[in-house]
BARO-947212 format. One record per residue: residue number from 1; residue in one letter; x, y, z of N, C-alpha, C in turn. Coordinates in nm, 3 decimals, m for minus. Layout:
% BARO-947212
REC   seq   type      n.px      n.py      n.pz     ca.px     ca.py     ca.pz      c.px      c.py      c.pz
REC   NUM      a         X         Y         Z         X         Y         Z         X         Y         Z
...
***
This chain:
% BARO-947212
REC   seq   type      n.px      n.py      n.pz     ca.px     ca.py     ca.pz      c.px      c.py      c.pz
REC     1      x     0.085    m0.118     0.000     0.000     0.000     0.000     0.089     0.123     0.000
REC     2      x     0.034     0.217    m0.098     0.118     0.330    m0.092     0.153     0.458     0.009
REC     3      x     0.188     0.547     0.022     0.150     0.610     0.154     0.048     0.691     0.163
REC     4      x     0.016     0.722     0.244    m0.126     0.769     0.266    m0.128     0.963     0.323
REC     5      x    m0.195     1.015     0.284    m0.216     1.163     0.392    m0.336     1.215     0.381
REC     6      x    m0.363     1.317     0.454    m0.473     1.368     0.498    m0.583     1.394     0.363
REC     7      x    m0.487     1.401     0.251    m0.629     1.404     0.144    m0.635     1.304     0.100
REC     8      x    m0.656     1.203     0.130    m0.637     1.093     0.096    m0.806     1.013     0.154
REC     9      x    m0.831     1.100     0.259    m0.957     1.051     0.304    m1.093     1.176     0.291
REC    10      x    m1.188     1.099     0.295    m1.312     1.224     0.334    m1.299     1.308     0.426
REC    11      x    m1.312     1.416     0.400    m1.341     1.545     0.471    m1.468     1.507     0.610
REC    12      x    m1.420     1.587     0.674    m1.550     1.520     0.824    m1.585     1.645     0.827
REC    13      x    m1.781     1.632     0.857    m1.816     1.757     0.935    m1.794     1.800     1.082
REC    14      x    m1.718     1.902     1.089    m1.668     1.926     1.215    m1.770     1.948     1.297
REC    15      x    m1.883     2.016     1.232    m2.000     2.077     1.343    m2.062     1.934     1.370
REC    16      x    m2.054     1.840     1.356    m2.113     1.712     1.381    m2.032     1.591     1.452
REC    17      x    m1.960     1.688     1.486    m1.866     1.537     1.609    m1.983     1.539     1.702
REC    18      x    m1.959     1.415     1.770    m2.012     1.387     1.915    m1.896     1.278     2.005
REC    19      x    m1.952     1.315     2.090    m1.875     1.249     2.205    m1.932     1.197     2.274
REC    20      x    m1.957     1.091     2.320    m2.028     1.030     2.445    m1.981     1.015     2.554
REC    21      x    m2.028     1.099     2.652    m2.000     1.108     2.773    m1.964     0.977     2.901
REC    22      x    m1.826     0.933     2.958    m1.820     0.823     3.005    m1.724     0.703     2.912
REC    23      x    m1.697     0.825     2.794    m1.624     0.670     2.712    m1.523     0.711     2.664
REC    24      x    m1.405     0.679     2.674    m1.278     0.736     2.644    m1.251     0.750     2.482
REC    25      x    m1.237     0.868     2.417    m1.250     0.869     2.272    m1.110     0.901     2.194
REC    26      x    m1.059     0.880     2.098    m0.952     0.891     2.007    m1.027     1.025     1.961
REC    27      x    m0.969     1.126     1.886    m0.996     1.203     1.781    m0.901     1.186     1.706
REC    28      x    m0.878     1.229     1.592    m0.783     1.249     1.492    m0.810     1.392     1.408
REC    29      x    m0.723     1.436     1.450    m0.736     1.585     1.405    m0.650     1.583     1.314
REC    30      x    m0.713     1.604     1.179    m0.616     1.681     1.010    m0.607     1.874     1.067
REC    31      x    m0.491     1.873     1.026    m0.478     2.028     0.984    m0.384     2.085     0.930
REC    32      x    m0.408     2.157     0.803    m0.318     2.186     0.684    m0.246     2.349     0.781
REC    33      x    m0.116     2.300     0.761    m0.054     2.405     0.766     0.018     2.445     0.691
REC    34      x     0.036     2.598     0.694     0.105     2.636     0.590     0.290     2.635     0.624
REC    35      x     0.369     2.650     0.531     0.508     2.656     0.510     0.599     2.675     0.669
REC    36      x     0.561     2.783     0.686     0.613     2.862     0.825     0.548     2.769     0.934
REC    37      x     0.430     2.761     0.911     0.384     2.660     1.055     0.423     2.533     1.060
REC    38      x     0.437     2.448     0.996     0.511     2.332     0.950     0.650     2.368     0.990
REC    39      x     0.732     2.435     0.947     0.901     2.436     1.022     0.863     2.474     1.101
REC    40      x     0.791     2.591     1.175     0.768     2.589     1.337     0.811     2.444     1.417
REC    41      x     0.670     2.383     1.393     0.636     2.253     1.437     0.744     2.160     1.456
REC    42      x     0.844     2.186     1.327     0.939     2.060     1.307     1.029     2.108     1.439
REC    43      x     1.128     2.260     1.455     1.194     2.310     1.458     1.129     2.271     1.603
REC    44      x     1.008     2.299     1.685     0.955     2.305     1.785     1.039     2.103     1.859
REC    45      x     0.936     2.016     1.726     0.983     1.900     1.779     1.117     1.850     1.831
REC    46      x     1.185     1.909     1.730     1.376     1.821     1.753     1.410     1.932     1.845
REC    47      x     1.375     2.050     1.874     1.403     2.104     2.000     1.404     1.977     2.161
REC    48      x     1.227     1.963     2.122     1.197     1.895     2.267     1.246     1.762     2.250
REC    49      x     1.306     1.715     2.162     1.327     1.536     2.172     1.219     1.495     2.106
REC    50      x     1.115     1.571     2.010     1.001     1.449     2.054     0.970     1.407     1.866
REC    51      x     0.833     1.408     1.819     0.775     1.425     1.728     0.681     1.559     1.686
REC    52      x     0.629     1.580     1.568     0.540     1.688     1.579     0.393     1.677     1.633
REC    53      x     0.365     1.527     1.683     0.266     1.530     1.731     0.227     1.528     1.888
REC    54      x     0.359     1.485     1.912     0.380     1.543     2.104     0.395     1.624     2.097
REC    55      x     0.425     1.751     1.995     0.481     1.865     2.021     0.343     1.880     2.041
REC    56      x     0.244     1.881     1.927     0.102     1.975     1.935     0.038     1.903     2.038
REC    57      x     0.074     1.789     2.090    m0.035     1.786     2.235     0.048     1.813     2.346
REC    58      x     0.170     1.870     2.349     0.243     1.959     2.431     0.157     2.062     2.457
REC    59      x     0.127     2.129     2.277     0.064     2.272     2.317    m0.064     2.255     2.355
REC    60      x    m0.147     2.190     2.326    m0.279     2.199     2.393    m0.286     2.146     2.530
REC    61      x    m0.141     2.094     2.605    m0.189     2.091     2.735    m0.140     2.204     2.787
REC    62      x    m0.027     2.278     2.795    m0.033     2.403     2.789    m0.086     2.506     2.768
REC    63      x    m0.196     2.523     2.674    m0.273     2.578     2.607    m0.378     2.572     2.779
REC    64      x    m0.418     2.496     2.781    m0.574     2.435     2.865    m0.491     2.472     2.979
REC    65      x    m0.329     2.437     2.990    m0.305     2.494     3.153    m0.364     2.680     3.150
REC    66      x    m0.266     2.726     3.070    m0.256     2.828     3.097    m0.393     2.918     3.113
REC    67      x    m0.518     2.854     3.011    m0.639     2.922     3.014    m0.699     2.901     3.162
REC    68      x    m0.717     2.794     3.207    m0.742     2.738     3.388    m0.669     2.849     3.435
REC    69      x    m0.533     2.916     3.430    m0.472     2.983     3.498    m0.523     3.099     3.507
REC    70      x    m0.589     3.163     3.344    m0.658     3.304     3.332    m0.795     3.290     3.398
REC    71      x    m0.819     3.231     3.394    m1.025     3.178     3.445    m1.015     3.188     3.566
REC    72      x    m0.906     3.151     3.637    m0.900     3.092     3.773    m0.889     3.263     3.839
REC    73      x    m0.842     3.336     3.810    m0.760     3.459     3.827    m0.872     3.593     3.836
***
């Protein structure tokens, strides 16, 4: 099988996720970035040791800390 990427599959309606409450869920999030955000990302990863996809759930736990931090405040 050849390799595969994000256009490679159907487009999902975003306004139509659900989640069921009580059940531990996967998402899989596509998102096209452009030139600059892409070397970000890379440049971000081999910084931390990691991949670009620990990097981006680096940032969204960071992300969610820091907002708890403004809310809280």
């Amino acid at each position: 099988m050849g390799d595969m990427n994000a256009a490679d599959f159907d487009p999902i309606d975003e306004q139509n996720l659900e989640v069921q409450e009580g059940h531990p869920v996967k998402l899989v999030v596509s998102v096209e970035l452009d030139g600059e955000e892409s070397q970000l990302v890379a440049e971000l990863a081999q910084a931390e040791g990691t991949d670009p996809a620990g990097t981006l759930r680096a940032a969204l736990r960071y992300y969610a800390a820091a907002r708890a931090q403004r809310v809280s405040h």
